[in-house]
PDB file of N, CA, C and O in Angstrom:
ATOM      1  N   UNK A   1       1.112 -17.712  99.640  1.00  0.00           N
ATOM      2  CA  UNK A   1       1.153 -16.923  98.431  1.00  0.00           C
ATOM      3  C   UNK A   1       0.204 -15.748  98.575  1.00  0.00           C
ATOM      4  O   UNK A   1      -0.983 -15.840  98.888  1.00  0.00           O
ATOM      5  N   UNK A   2       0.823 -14.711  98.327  1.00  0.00           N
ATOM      6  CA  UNK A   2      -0.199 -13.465  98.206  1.00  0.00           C
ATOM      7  C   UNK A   2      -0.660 -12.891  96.926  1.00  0.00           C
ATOM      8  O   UNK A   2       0.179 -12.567  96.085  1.00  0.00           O
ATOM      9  N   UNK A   3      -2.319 -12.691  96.640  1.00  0.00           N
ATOM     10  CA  UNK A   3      -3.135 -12.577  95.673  1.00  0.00           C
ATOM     11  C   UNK A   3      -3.232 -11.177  95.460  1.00  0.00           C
ATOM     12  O   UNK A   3      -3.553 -10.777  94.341  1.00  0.00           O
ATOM     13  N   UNK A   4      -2.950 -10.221  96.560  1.00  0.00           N
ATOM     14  CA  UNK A   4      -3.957  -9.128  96.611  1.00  0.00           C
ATOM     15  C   UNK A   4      -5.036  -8.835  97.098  1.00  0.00           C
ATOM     16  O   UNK A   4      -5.479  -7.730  97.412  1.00  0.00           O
ATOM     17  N   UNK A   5      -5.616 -10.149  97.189  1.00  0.00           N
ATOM     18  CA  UNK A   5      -7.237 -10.050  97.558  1.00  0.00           C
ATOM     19  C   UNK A   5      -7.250 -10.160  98.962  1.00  0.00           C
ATOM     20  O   UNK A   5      -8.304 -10.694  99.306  1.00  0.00           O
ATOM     21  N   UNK A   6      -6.610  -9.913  99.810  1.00  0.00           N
ATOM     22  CA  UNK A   6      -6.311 -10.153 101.482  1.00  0.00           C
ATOM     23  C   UNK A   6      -7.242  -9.457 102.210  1.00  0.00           C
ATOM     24  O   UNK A   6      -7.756  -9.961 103.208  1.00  0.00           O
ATOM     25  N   UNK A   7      -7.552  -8.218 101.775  1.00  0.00           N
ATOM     26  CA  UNK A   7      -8.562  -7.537 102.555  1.00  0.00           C
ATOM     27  C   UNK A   7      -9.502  -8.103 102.053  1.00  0.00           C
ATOM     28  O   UNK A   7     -10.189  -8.308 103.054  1.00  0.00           O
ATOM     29  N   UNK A   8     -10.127  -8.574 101.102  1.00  0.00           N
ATOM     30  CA  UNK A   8     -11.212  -8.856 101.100  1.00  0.00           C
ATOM     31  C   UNK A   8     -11.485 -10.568 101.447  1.00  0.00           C
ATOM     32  O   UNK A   8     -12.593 -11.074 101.624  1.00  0.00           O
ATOM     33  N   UNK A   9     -10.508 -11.093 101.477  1.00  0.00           N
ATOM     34  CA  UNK A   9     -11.059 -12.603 101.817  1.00  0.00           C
ATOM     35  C   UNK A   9     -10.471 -12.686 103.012  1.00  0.00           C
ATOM     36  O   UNK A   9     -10.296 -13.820 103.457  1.00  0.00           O
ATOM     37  N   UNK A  10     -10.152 -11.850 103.587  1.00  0.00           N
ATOM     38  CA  UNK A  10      -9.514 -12.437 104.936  1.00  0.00           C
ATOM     39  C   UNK A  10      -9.826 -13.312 106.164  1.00  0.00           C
ATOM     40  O   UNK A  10     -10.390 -12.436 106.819  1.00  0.00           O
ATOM     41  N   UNK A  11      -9.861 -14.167 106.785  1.00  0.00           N
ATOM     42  CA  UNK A  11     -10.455 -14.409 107.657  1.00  0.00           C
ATOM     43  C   UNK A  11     -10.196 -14.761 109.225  1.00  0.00           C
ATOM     44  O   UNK A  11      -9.093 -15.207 109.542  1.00  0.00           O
ATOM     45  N   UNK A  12     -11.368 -14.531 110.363  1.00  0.00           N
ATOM     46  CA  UNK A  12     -10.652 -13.968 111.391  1.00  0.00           C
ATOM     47  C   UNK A  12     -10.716 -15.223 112.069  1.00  0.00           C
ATOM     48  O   UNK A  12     -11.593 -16.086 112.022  1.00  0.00           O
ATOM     49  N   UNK A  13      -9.403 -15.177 112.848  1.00  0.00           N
ATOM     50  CA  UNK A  13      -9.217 -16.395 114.363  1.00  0.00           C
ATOM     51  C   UNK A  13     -10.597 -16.310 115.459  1.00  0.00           C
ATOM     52  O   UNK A  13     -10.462 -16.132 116.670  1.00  0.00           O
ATOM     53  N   UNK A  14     -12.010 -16.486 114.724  1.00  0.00           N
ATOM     54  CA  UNK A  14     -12.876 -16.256 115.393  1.00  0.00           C
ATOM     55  C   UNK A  14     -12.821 -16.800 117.148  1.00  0.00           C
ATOM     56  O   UNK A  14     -12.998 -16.025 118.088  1.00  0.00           O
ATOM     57  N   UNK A  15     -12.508 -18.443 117.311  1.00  0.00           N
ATOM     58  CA  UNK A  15     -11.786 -19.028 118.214  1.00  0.00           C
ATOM     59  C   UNK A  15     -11.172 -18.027 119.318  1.00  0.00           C
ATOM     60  O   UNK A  15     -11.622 -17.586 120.375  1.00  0.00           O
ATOM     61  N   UNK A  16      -9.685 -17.817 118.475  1.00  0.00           N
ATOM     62  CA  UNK A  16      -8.805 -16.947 120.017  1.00  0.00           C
ATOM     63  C   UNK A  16      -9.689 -16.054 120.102  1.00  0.00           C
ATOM     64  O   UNK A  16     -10.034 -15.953 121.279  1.00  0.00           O
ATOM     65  N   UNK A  17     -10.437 -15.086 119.187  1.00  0.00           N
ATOM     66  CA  UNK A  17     -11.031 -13.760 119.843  1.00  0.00           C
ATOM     67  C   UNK A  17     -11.875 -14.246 120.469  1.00  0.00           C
ATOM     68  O   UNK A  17     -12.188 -13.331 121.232  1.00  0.00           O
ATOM     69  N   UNK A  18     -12.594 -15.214 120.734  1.00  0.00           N
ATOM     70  CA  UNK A  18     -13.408 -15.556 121.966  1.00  0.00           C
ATOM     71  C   UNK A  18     -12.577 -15.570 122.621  1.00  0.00           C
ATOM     72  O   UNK A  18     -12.006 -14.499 122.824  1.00  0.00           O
ATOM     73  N   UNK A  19     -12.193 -16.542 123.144  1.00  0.00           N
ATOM     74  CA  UNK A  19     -11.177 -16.969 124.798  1.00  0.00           C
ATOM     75  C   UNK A  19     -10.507 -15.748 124.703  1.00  0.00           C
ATOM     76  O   UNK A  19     -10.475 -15.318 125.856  1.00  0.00           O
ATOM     77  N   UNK A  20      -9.836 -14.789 123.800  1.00  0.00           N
ATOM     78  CA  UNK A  20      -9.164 -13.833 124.167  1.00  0.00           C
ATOM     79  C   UNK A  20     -10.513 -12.739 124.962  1.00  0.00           C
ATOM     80  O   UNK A  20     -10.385 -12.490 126.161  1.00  0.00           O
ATOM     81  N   UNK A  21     -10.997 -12.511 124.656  1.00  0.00           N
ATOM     82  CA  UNK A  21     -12.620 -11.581 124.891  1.00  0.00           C
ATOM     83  C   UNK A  21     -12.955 -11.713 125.709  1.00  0.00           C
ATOM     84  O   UNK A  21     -13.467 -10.743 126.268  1.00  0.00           O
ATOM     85  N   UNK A  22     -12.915 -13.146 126.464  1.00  0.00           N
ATOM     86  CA  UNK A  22     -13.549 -13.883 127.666  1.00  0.00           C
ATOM     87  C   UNK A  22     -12.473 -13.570 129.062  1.00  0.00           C
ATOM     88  O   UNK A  22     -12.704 -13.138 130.191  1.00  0.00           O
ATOM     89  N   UNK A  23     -11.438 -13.938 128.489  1.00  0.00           N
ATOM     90  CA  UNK A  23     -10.039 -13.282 129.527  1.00  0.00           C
ATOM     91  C   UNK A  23      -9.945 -11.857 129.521  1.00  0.00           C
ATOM     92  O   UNK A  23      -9.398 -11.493 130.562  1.00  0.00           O
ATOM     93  N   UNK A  24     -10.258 -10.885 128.770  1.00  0.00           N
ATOM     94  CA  UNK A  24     -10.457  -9.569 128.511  1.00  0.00           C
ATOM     95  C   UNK A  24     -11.674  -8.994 129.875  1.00  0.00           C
ATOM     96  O   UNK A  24     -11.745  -8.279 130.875  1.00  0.00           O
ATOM     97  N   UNK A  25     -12.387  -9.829 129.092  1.00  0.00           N
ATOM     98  CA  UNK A  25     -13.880  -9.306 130.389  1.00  0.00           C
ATOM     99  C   UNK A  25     -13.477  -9.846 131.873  1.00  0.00           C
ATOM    100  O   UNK A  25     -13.948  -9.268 132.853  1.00  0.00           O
ATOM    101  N   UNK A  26     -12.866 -10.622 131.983  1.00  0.00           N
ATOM    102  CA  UNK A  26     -12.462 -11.255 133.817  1.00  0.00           C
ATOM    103  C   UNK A  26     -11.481 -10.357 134.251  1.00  0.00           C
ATOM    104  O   UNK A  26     -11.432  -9.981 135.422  1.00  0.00           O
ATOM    105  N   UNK A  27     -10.673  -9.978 133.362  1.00  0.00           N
ATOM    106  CA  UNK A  27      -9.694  -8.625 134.207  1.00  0.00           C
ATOM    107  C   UNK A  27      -9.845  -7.237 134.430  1.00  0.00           C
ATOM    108  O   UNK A  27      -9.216  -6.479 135.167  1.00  0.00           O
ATOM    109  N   UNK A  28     -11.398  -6.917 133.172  1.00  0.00           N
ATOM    110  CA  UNK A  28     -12.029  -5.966 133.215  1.00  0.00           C
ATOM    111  C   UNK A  28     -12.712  -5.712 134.431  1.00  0.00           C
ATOM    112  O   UNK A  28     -12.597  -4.623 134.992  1.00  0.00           O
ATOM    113  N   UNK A  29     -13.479  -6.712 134.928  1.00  0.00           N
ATOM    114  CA  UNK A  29     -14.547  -7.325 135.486  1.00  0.00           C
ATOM    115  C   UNK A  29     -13.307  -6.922 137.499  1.00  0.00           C
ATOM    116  O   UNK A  29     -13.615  -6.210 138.455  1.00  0.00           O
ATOM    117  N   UNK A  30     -12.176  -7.694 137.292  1.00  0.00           N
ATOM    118  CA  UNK A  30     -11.311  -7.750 138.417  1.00  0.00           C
ATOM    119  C   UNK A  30     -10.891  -5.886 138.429  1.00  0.00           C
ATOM    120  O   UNK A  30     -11.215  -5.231 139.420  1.00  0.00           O
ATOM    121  N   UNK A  31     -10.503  -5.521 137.791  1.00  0.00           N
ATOM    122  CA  UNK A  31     -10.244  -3.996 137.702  1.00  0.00           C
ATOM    123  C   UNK A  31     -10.938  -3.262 138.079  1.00  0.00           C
ATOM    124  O   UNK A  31     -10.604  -2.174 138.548  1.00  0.00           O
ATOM    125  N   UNK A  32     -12.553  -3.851 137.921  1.00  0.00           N
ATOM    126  CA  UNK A  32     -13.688  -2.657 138.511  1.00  0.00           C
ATOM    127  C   UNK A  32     -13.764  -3.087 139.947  1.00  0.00           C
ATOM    128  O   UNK A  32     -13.795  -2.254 140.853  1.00  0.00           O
ATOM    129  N   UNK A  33     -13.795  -4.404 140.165  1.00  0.00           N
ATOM    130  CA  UNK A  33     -14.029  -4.309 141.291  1.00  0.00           C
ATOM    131  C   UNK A  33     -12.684  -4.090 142.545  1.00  0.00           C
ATOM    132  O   UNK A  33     -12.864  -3.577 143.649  1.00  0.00           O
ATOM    133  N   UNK A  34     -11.746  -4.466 142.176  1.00  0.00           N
ATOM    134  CA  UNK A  34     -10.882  -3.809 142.791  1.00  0.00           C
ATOM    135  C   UNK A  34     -10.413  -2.719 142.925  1.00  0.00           C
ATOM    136  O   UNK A  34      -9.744  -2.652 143.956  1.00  0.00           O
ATOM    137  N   UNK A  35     -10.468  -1.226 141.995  1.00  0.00           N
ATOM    138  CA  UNK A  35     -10.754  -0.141 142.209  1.00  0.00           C
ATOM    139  C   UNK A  35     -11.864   0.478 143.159  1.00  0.00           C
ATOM    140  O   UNK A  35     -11.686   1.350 144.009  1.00  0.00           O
ATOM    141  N   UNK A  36     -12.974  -0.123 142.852  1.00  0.00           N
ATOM    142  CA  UNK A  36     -14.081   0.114 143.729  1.00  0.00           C
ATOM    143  C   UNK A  36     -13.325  -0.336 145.457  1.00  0.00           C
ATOM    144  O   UNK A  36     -13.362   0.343 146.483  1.00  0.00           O
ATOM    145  N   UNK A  37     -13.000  -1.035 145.343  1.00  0.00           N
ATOM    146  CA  UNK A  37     -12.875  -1.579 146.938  1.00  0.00           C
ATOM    147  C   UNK A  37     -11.427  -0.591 147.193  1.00  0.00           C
ATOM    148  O   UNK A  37     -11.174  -0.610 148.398  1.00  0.00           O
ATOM    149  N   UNK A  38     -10.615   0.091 146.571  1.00  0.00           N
ATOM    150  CA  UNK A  38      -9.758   0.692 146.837  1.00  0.00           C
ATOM    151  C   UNK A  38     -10.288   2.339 146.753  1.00  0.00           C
ATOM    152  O   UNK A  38      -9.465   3.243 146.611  1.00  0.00           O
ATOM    153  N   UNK A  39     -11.450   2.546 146.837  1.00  0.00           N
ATOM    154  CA  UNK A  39     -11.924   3.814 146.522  1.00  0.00           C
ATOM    155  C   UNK A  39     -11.215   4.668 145.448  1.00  0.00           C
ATOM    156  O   UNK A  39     -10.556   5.674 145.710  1.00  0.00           O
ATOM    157  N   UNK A  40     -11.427   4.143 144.158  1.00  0.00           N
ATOM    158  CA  UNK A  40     -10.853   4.897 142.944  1.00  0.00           C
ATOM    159  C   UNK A  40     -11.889   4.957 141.920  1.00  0.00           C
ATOM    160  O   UNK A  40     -11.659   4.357 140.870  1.00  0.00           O
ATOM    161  N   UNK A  41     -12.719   5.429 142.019  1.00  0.00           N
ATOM    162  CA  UNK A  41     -14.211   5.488 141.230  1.00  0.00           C
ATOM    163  C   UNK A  41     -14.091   5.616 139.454  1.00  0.00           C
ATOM    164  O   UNK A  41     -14.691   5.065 138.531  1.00  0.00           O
ATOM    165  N   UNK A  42     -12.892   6.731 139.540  1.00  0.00           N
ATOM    166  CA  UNK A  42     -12.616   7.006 137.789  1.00  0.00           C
ATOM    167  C   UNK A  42     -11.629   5.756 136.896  1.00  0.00           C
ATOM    168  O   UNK A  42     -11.794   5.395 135.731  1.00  0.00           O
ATOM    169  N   UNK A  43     -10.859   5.401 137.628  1.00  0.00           N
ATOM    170  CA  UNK A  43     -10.656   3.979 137.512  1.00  0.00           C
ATOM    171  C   UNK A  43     -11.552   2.986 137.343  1.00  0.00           C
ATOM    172  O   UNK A  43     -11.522   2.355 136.287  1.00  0.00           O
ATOM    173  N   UNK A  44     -12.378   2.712 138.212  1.00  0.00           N
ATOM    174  CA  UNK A  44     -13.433   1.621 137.832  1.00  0.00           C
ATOM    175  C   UNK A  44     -13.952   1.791 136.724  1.00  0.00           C
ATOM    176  O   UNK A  44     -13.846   1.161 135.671  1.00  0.00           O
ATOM    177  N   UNK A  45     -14.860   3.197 137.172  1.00  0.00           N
ATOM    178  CA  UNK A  45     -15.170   3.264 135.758  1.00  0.00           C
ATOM    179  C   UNK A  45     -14.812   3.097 134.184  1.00  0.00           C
ATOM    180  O   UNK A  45     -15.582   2.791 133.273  1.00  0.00           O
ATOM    181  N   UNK A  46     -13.313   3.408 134.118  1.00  0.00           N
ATOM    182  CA  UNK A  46     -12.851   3.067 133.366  1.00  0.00           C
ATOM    183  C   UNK A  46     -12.999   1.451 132.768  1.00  0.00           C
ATOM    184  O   UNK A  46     -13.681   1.092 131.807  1.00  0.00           O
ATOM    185  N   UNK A  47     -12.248   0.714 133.540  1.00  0.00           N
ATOM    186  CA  UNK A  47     -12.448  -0.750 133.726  1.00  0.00           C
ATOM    187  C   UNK A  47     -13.914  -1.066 133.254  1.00  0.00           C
ATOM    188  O   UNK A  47     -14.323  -1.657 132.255  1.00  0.00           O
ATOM    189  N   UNK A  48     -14.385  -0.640 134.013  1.00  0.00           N
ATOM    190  CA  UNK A  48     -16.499  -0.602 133.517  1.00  0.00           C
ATOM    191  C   UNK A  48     -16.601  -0.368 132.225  1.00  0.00           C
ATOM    192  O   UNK A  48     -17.493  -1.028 131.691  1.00  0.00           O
ATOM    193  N   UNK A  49     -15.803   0.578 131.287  1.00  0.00           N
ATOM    194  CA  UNK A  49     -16.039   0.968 129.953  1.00  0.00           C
ATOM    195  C   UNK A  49     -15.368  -0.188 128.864  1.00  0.00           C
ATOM    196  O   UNK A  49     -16.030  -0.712 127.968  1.00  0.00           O
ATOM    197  N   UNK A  50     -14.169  -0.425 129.085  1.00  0.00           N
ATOM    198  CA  UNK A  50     -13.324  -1.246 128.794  1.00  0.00           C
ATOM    199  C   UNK A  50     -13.874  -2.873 129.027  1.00  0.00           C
ATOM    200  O   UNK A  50     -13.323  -3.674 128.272  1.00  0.00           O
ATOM    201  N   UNK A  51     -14.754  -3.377 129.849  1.00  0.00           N
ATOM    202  CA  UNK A  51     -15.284  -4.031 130.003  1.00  0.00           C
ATOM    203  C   UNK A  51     -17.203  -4.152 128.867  1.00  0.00           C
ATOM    204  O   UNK A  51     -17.759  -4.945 128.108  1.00  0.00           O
ATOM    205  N   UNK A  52     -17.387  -3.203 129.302  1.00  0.00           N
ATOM    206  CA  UNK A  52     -18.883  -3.261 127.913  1.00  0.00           C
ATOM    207  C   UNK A  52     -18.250  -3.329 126.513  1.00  0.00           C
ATOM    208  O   UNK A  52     -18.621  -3.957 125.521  1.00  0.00           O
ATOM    209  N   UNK A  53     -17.159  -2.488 126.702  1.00  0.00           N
ATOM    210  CA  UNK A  53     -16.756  -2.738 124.859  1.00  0.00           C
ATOM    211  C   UNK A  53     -16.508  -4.686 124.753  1.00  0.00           C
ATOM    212  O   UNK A  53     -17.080  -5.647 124.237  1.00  0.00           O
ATOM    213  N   UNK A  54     -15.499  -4.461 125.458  1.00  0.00           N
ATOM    214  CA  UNK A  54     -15.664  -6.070 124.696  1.00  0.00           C
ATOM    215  C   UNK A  54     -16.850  -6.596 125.477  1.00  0.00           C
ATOM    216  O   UNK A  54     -16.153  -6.719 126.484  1.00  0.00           O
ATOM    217  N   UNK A  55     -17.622  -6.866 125.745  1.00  0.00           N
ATOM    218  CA  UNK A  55     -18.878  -7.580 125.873  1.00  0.00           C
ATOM    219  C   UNK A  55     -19.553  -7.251 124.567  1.00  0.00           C
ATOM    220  O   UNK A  55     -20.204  -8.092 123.948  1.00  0.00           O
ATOM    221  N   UNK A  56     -19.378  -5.976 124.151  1.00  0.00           N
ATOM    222  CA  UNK A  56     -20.202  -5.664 122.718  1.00  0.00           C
ATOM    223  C   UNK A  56     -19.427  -6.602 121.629  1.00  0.00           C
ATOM    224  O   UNK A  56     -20.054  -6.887 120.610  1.00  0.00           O
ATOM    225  N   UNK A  57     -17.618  -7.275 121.845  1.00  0.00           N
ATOM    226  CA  UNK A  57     -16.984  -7.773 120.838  1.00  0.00           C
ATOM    227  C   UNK A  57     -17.494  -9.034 121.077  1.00  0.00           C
ATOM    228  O   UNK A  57     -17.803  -9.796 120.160  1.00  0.00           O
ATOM    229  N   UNK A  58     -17.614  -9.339 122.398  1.00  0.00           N
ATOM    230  CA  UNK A  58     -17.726 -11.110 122.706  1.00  0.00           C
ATOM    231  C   UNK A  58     -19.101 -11.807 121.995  1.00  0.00           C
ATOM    232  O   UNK A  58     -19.279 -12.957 121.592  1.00  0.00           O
ATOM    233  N   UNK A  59     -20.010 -10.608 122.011  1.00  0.00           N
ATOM    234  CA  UNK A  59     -21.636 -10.741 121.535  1.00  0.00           C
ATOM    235  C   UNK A  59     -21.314 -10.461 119.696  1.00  0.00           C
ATOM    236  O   UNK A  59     -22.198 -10.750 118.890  1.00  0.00           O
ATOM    237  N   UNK A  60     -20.217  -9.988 119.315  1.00  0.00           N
ATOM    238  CA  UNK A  60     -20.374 -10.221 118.060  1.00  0.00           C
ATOM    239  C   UNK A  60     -19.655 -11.392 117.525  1.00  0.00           C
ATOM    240  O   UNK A  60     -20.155 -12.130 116.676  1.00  0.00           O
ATOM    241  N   UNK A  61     -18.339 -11.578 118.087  1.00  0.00           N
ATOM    242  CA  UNK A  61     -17.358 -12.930 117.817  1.00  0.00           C
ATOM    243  C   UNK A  61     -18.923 -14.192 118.063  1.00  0.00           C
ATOM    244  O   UNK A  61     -18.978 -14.949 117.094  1.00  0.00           O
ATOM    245  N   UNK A  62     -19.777 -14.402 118.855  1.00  0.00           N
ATOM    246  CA  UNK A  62     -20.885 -15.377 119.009  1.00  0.00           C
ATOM    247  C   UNK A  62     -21.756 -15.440 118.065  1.00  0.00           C
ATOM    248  O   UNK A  62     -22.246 -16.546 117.841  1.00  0.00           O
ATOM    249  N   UNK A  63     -22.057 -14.627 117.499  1.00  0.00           N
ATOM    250  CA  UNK A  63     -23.032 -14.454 116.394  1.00  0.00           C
ATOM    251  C   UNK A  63     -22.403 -14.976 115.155  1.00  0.00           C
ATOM    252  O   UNK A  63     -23.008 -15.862 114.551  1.00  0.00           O
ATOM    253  N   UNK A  64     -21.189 -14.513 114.664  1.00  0.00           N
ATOM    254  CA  UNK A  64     -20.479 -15.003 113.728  1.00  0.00           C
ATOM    255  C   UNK A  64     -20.132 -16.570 113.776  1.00  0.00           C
ATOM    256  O   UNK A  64     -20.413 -17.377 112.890  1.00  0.00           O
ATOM    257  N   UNK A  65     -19.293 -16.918 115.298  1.00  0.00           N
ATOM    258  CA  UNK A  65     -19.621 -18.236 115.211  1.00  0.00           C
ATOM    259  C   UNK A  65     -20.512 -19.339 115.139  1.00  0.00           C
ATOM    260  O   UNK A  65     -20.250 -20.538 115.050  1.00  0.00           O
ATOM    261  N   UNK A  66     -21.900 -18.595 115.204  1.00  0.00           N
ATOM    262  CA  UNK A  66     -23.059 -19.306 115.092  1.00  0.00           C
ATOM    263  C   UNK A  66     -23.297 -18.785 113.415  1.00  0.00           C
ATOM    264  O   UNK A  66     -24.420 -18.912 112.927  1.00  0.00           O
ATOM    265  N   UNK A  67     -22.610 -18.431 112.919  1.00  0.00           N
ATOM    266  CA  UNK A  67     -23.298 -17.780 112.031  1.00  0.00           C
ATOM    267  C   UNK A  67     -22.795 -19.335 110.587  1.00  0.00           C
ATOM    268  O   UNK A  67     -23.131 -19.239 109.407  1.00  0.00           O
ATOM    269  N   UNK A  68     -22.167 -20.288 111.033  1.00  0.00           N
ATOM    270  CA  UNK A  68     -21.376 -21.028 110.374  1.00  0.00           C
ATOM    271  C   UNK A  68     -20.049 -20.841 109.755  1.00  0.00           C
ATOM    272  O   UNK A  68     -19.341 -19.932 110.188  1.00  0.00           O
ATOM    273  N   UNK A  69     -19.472 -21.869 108.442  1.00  0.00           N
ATOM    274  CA  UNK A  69     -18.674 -21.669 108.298  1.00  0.00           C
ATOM    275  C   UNK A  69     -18.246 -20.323 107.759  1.00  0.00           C
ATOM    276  O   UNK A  69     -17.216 -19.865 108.252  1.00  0.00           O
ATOM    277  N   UNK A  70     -18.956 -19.499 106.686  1.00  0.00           N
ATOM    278  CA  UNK A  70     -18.923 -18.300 106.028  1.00  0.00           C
ATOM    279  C   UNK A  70     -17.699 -17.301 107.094  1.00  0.00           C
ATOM    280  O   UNK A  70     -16.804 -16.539 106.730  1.00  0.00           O
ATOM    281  N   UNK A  71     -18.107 -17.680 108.387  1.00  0.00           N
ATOM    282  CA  UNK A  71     -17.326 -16.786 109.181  1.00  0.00           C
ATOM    283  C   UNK A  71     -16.344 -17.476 109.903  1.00  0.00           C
ATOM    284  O   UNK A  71     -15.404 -16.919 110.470  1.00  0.00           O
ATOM    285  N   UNK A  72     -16.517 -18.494 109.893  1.00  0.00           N
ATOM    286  CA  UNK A  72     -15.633 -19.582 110.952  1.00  0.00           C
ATOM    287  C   UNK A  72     -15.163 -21.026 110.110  1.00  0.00           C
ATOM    288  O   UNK A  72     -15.413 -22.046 110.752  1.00  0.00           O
ATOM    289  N   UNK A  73     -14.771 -21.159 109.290  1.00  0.00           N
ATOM    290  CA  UNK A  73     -14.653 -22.019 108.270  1.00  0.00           C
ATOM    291  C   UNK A  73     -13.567 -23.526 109.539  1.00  0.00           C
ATOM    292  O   UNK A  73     -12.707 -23.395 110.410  1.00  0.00           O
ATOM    293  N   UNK A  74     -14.267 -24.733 108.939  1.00  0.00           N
ATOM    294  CA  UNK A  74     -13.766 -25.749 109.511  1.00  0.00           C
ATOM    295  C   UNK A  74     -12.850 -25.892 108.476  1.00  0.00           C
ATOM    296  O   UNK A  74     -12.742 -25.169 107.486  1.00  0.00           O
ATOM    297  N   UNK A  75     -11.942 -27.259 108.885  1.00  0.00           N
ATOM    298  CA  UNK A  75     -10.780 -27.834 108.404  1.00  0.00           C
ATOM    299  C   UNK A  75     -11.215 -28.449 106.789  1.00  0.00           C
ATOM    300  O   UNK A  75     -10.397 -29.031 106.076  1.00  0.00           O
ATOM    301  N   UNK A  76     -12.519 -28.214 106.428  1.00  0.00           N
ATOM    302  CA  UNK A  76     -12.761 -29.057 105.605  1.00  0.00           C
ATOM    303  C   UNK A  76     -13.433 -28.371 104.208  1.00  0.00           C
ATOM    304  O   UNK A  76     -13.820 -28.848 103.142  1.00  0.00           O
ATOM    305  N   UNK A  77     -13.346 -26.468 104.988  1.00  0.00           N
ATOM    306  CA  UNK A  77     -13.741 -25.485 104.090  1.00  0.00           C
ATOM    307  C   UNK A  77     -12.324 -25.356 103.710  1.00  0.00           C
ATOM    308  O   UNK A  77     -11.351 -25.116 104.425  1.00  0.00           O
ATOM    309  N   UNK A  78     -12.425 -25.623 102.068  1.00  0.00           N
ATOM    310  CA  UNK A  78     -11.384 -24.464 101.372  1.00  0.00           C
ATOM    311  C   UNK A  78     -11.396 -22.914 101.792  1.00  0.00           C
ATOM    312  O   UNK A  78     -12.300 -22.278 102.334  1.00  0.00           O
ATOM    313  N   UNK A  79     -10.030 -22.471 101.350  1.00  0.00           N
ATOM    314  CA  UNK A  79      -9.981 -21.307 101.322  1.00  0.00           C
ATOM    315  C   UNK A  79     -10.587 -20.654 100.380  1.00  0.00           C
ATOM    316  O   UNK A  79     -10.799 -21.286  99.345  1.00  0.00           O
ATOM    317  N   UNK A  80     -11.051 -19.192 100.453  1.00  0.00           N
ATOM    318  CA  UNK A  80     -11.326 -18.644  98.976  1.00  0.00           C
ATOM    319  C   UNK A  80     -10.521 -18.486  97.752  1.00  0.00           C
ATOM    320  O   UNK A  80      -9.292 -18.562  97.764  1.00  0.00           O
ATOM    321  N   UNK A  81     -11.244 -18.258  96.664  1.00  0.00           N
ATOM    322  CA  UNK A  81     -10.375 -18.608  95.666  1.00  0.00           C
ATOM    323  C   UNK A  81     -10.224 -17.174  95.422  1.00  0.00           C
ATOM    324  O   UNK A  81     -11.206 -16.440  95.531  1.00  0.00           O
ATOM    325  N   UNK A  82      -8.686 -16.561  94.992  1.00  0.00           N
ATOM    326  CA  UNK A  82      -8.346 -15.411  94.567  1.00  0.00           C
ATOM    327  C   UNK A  82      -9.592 -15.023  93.395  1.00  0.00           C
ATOM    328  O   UNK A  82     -10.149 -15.865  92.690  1.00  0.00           O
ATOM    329  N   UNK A  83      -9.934 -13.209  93.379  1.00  0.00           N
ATOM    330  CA  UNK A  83     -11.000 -13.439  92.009  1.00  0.00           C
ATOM    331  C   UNK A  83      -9.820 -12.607  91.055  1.00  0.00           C
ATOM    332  O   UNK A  83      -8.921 -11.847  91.413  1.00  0.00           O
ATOM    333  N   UNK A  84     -10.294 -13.171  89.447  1.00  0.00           N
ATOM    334  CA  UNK A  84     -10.157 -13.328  88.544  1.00  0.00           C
ATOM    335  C   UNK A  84      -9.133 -12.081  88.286  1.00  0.00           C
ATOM    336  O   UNK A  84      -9.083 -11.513  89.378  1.00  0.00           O
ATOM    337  N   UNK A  85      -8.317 -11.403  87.396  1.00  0.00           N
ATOM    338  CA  UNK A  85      -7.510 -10.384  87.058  1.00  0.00           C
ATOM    339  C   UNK A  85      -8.465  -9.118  86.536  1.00  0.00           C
ATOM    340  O   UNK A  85      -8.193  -7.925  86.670  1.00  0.00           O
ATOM    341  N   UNK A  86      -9.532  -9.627  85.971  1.00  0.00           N
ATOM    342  CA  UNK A  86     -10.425  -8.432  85.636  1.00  0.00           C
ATOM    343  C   UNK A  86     -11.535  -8.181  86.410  1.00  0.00           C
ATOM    344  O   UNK A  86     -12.125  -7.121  86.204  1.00  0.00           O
ATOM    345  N   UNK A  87     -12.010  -9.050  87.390  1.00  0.00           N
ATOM    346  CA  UNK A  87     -12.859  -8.324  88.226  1.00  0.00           C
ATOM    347  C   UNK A  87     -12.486  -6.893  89.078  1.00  0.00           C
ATOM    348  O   UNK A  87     -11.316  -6.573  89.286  1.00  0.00           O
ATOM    349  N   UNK A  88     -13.223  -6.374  89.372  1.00  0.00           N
ATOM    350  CA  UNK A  88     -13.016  -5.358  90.389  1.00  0.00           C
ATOM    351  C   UNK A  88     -14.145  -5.372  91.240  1.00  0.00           C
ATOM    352  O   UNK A  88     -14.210  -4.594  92.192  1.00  0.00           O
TER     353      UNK A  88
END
């Protein structure tokens, strides 16, 4: 059922974006160095850039999951409750 309130209660597959983040950085990680060994420097680099970004996502998806349920809700957190017709 949709409330409206989606952007604001939404919440993220904290989970896959790890393992997704983690597989992200190993092909990043394979890209630099296989450019490098193929002498393609602007390539690597690339790969190199594409690689720190998500290290900057993987270091935030960790924080959140440590951060408890608020961000990572178990099987045993309700969902949020739609707010009221007159709030804003």
């Amino acid at each position: 059922m949709r409330t409206g309130s989606e952007p604001t209660t939404a919440r993220s597959a904290l989970r896959a974006r790890f393992w997704l983040s983690l597989w992200g950085m190993a092909w990043a990680m394979f890209g630099v160095v296989l450019f490098v060994l193929l002498g393609h420097p602007g390539w690597a680099a690339a790969c190199g850039v594409v690689w720190l970004l998500m290290a900057v996502d993987f270091t935030v998806i960790v924080r959140h999951l440590r951060q408890g349920p608020h961000y990572q809700p178990g099987r045993d957190v309700p969902p949020y409750r739609p707010p009221e017709r007159g709030d804003h």
